[in-house]
C-alpha positions in Angstrom: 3.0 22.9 -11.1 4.2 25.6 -8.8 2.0 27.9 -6.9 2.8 31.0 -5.5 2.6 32.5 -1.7 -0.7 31.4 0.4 -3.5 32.3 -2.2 -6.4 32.7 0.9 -3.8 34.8 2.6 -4.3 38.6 3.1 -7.5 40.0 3.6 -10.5 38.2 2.7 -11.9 38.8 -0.4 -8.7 41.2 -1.1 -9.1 41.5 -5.3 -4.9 40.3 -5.8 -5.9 37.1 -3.4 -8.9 36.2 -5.5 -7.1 36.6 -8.5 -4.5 34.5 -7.9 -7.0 31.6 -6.0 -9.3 31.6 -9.3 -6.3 30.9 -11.2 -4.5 28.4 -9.5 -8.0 26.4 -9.3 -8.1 26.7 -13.3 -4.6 25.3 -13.2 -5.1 22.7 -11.0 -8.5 21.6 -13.0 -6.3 21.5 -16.0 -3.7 18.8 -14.1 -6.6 16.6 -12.7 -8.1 16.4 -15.7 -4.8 15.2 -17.7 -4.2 12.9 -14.4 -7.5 11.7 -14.0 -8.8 11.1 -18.1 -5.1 10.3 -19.2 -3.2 8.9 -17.0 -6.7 7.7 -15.6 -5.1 8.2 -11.6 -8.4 8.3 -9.4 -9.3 12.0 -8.4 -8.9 11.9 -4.7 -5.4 10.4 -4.7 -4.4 12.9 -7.2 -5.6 15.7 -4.8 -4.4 14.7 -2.1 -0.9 14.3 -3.5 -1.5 18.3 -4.8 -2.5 19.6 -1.2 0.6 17.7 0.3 2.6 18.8 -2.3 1.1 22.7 -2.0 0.9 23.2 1.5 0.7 27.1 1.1 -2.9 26.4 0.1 -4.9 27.3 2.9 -8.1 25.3 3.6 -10.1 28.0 1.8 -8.5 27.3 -1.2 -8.5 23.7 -0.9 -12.3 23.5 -0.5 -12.8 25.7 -3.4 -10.3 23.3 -5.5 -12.1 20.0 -4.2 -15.0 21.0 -4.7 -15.1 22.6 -8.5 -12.9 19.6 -9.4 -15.3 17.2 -8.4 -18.0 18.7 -10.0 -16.2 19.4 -13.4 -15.9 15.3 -12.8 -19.4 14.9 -12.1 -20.8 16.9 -15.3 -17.8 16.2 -17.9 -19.9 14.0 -19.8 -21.7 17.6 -20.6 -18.7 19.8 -20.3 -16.3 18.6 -22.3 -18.2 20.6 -24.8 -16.5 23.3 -23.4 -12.5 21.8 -23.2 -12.4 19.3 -26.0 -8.9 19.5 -25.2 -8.3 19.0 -21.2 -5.2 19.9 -20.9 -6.2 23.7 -22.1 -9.5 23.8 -19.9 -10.9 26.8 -20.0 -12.4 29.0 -16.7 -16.1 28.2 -18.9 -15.5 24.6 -17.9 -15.3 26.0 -14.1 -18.3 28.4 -14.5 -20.3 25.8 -15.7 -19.4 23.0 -13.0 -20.4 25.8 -10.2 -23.5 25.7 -11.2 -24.5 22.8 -12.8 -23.5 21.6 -9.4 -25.3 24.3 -7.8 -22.8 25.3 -5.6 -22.3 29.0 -4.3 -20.7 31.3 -6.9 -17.5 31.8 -5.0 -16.0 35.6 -4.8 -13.2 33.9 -7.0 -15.3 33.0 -9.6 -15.5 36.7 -11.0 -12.3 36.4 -12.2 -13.5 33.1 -14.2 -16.6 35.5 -15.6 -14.5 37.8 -17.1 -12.7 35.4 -18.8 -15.5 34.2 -20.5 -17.1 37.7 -21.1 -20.1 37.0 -19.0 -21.3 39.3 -15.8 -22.8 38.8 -13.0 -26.3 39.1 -14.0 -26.2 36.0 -16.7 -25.5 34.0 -13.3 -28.1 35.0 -11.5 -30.5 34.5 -14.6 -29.6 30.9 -14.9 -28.5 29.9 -11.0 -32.2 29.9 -10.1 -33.3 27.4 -12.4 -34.3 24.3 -11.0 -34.2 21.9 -13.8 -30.5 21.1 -14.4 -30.9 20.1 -17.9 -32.8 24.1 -18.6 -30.0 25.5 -16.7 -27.0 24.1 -19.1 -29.1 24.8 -22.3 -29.9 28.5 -21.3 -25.7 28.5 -20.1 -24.4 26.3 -23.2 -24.7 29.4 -25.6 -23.6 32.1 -23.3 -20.2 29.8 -23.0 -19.7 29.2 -26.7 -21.8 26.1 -27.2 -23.6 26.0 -30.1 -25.8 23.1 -29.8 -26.2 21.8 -25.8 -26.5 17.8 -25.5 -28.7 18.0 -21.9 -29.3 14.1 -22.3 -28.9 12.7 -18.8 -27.8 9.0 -20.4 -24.5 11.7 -21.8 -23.3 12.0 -18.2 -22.4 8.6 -17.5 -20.5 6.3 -20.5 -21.6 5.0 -23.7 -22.0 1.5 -22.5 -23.5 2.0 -18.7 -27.2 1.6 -19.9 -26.6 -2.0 -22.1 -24.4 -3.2 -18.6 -27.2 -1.8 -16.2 -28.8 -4.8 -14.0 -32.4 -4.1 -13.8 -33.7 -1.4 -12.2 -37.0 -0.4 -10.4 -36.8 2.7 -11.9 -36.5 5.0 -15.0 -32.7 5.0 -16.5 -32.4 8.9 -16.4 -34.3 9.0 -12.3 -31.0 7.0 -12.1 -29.1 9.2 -13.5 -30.3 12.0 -11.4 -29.4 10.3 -8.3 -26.0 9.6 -9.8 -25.4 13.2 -10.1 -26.2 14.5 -6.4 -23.5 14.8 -4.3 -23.7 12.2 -1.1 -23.8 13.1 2.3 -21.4 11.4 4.9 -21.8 9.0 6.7 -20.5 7.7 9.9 -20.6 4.3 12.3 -21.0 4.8 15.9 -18.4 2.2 17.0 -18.8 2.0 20.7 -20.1 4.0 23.5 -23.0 5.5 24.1 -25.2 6.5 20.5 -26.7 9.3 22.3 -24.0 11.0 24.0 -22.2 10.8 20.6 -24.5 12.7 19.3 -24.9 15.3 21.5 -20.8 15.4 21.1 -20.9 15.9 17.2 -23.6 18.6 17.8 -21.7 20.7 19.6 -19.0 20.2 17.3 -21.1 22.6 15.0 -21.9 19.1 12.9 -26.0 18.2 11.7 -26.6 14.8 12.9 -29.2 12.6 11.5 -29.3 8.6 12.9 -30.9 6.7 10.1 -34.5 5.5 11.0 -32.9 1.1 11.3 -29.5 1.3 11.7 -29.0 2.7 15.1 -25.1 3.3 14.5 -25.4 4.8 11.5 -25.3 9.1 11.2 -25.9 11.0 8.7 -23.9 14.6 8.4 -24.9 15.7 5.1 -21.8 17.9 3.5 -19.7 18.5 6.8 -17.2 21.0 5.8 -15.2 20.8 8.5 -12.5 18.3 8.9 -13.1 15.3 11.7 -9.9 13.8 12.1 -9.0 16.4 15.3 -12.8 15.7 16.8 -12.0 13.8 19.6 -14.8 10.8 18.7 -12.1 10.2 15.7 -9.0 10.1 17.4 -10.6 7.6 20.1 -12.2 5.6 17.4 -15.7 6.0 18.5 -16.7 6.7 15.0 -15.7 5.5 11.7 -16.4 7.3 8.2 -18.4 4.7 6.1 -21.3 4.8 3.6 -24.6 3.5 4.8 -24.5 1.1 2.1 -21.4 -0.6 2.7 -23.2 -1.0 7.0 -25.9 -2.8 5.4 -23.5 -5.2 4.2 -22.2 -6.2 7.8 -25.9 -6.5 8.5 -26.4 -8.8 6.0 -23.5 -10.8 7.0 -24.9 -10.7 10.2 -22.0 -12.0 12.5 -22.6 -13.6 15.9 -20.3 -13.3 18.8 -17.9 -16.2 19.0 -17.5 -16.6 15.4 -14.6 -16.9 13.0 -15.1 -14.8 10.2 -13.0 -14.1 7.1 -12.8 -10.9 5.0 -10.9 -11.8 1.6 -11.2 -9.1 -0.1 -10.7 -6.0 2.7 -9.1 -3.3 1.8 -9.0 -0.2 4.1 -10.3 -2.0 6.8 -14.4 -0.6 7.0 -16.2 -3.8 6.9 -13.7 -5.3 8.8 -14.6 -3.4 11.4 -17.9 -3.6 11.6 -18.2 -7.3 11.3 -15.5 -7.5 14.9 -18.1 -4.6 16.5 -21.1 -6.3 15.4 -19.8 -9.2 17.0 -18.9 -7.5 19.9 -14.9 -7.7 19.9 -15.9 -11.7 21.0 -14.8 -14.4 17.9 -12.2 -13.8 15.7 -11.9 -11.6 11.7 -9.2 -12.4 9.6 -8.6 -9.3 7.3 -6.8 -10.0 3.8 -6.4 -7.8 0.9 -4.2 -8.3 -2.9 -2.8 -5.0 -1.9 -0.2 -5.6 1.1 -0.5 -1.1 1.4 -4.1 -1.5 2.3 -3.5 -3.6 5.4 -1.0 -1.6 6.8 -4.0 1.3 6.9 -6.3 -2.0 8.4 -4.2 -2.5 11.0 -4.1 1.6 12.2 -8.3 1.6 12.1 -7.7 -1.5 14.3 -6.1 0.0 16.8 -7.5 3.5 17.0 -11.0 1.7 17.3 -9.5 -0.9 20.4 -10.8 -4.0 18.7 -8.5 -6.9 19.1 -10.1 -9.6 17.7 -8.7 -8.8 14.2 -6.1 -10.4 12.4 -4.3 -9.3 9.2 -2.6 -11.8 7.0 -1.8 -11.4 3.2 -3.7 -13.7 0.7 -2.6 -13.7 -2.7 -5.6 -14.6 -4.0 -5.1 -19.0 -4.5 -7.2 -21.8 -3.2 -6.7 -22.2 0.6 -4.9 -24.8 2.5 -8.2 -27.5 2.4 -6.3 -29.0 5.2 -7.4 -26.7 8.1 -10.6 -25.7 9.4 -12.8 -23.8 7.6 -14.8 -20.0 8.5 -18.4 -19.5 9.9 -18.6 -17.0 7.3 -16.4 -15.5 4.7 -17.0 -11.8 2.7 -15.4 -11.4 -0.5 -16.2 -7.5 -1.5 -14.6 -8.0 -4.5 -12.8 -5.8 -7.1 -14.8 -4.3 -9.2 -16.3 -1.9 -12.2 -17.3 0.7 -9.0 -20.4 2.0 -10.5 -22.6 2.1 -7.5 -20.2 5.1 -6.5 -20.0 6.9 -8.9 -21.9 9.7 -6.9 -19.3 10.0 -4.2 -16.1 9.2 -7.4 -17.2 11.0 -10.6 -13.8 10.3 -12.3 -14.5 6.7 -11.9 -17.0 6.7 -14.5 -14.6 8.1 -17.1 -11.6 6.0 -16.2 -12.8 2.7 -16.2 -13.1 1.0 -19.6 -15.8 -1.4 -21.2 -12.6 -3.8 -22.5 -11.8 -4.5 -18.9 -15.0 -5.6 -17.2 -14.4 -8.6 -18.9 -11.3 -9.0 -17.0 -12.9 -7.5 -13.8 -15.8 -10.5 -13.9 -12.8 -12.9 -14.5 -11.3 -11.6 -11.5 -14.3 -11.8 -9.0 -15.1 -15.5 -10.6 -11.6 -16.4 -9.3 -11.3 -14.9 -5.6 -15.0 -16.0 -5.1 -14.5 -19.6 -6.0 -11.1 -19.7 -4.2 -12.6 -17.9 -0.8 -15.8 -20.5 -1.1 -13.2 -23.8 0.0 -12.5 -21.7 3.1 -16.4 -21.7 4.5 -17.1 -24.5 6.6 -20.1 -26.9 6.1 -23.2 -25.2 7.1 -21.4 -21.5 7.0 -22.0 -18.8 5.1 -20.5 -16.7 2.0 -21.4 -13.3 1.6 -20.6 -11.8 -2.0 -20.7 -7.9 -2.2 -19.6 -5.5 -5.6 -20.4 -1.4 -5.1 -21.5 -2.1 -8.7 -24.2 -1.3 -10.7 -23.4 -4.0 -13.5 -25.6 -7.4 -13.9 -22.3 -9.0 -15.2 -20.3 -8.4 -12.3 -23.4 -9.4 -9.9 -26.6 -11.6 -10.2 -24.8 -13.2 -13.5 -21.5 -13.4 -11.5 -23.6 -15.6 -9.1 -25.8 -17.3 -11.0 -22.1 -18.5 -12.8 -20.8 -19.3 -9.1 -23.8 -21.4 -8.3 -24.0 -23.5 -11.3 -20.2 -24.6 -10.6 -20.4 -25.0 -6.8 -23.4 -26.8 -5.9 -22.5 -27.1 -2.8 -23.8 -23.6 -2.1 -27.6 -22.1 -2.4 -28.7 -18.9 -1.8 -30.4 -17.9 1.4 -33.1 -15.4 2.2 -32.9 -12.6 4.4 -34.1 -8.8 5.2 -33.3 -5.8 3.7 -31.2 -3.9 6.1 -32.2 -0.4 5.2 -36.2 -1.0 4.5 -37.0 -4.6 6.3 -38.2 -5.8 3.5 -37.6 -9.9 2.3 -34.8 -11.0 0.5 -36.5 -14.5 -1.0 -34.0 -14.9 -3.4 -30.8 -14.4 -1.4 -29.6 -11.3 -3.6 -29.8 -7.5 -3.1 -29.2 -4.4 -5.1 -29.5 -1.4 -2.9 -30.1 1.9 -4.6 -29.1 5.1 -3.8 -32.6 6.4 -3.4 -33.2 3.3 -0.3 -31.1 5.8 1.8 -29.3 8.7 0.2 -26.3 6.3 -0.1 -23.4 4.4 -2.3 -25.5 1.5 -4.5 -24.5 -2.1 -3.4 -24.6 -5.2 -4.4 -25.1 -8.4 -1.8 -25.5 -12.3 -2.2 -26.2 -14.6 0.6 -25.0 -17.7 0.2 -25.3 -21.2 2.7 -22.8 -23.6 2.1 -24.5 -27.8 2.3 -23.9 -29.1 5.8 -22.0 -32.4 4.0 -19.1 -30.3 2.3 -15.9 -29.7 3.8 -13.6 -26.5 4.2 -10.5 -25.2 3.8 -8.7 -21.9 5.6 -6.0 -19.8 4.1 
């Protein structure tokens, strides 16, 4: 798709320079859509290969197109009411998204109104309406939709509620918290918490520590971008959810240590476990996905911690001739229903026929990552899923074929409360966050190890 000369160039707000902005967002809706629910390509990659392939878009326009895609993503299980066809999505679809999301109307969107033959005052009739559900029934017929399906169980698949471990609270209060956008979060690596602070303040940025977790900041919905902030280039901070912190806290690593993550990926938890344990010990970092490592290793050295290693493991039974881990974290591959707030697409692109296969999967690197825990260590196993099958049953599974492990109890990292049974699901209500799943697991002091 080509786009023409800088659409936020020109004067601001300049009718030619809307114009073209409003359409080139409607295009590119139409190509994430076909990327995303076709060639099922998850939405950030996809967007991030469009800005570096557009780089006439200026940041105005890129915010605009991030952020109506996203929420076209979030409330498709509504909208596609209004594009039963994706590839020919309508400006309605874009209309809708705005504010269903309950973003600003941009000054672009007027373009999208007269499309659909709606003014200005139709907006501001339904904007104000509090209950999301009201506002797409009272928007549905003004759009062309004759009959408005505002279930909240329609915005996430057909088969999420059957797969759904149990939950403290009502399936659509779930659903409510799936559909608000999450804030971001960020790790204080090193240095001095406070001064930090003040730093990111007077970086325009709203900074709220979380109430236990000391190194954890909240910024709500920055929209600036923090890679030139001088606290990312030194790798004083680190962008990750509060959820995915609690997990280091749970794993709990003490200076000294030898600690393996299996299953690593980009690097996050990596980190945290070699801060948490204070750059003294050792992490080895492994991933499937040799690509991954190679971002590892630049996090590494941007945050100065030099007591990771990164090694590829491909996923077999370790050598059971060397030494075994004090602990080992396998945050395995999975469903990635706990982020569904922070990945709308993901919801959509991931299919009920392969969770069997996914559960298959995590059975295999769990049971091969176990032999590498020494006697008396510990095994941490951690899904951002919301999915019994892919969790507690994944354990329970685990446990009646190694007996050689047992759960063990510990706190809540985000409320303090106890863990007796050795397994956590953390909600996205416990702290505006990602939902997480985490297992505690002891290995018998008279088994023997194995490292990769």
């Amino acid at each position: 798709m080509k786009h023409g000369p800088s659409v936020g160039a020109g004067t601001p707000g300049g009718g030619r320079h809307l114009e073209r902005q409003a359409q080139v967002c409607v295009e590119t809706v139409r190509e994430l859509l076909r990327q995303c629910l076709g060639a099922r390509r998850p939405a950030d990659r996809v967007l991030t290969a469009h800005f570096r392939a557009h780089r006439e878009l200026g940041g105005r326009d890129r915010r605009l197109i991030s952020e109506t895609s996203f929420a076209v993503l979030r409330w498709w299980g509504w909208l596609q009411a209004l594009a039963p066809n994706p590839d020919l999505a309508p400006p309605a679809l874009l209309v809708a998204a705005t504010l269903l999301e309950g973003l600003p109307f941009p000054p672009a969107g007027a373009s999208w109104l007269r499309d659909c033959g709606l003014s200005e005052a139709a907006v501001a009739r339904v904007a104000p309406l509090s209950e999301v559900g009201a506002r797409w029934r009272a928007l549905a017929p003004l759009l062309g939709v004759a009959t408005a399906d505002a279930e909240l169980a329609a915005l996430s698949p057909a088969w999420f509620a059957a797969q759904l471990t149990a939950c403290p609270r009502t399936l659509p209060e779930l659903q409510r918290w799936l559909q608000r956008r999450p804030p971001l979060w960020l790790r204080a690596q090193h240095g001095d918490r406070a001064a930090l602070i003040r730093e990111l303040q007077a970086a325009d940025l709203e900074v709220r520590p979380h109430p236990r977790l000391p190194q954890a900041l909240d910024l709500g919905h920055p929209r600036c971008d923090l890679r030139p902030l001088p606290a990312f280039r030194e790798g004083r901070i680190e962008v990750q959810d509060l959820a995915s912190q609690a997990i280091g806290h749970v794993c709990a690593p003490r200076p000294g240590e030898r600690w393996w993550d299996a299953c690593a990926g980009g690097g996050g938890k990596t980190l945290h476990l070699a801060a948490l344990m204070g750059g003294k010990g050792s992490v080895l970092a492994s991933d499937l996905r040799s690509a991954k490592l190679e971002e590892l290793r630049r996090r590494a050295r941007r945050a100065g911690l030099c007591n990771i290693r990164v090694a590829p493991w491909s996923g077999q039974a370790p050598d059971p001739r060397k030494p075994g881990f004090d602990g080992v974290l396998v945050d395995a591959p999975c469903s990635g229903s706990g982020t569904w707030r922070r990945n709308p697409d993901a919801r959509w692109r991931v299919q009920p026929s392969e969770l069997g296969e996914l559960v298959e999967l995590q059975h295999r690197l769990l049971a091969a990552a176990a032999r590498a825990v020494r006697p008396a260590g510990v095994l941490i196993y951690a899904t951002c899923s919301l999915l019994a099958r892919e969790n507690e049953g994944l354990v329970a599974s685990f446990l009646a074929a190694h007996p050689e492990f047992a759960v063990e109890a510990f706190a809540h990292p985000l409320t303090g409360a106890p863990c007796e049974g050795g397994m956590l699901q953390i909600w996205p209500w416990e702290g505006d966050c990602d939902a997480m799943f985490v297992a505690r697991l002891r290995r018998r002091q008279e088994h023997g190890a194995a490292l990769p």
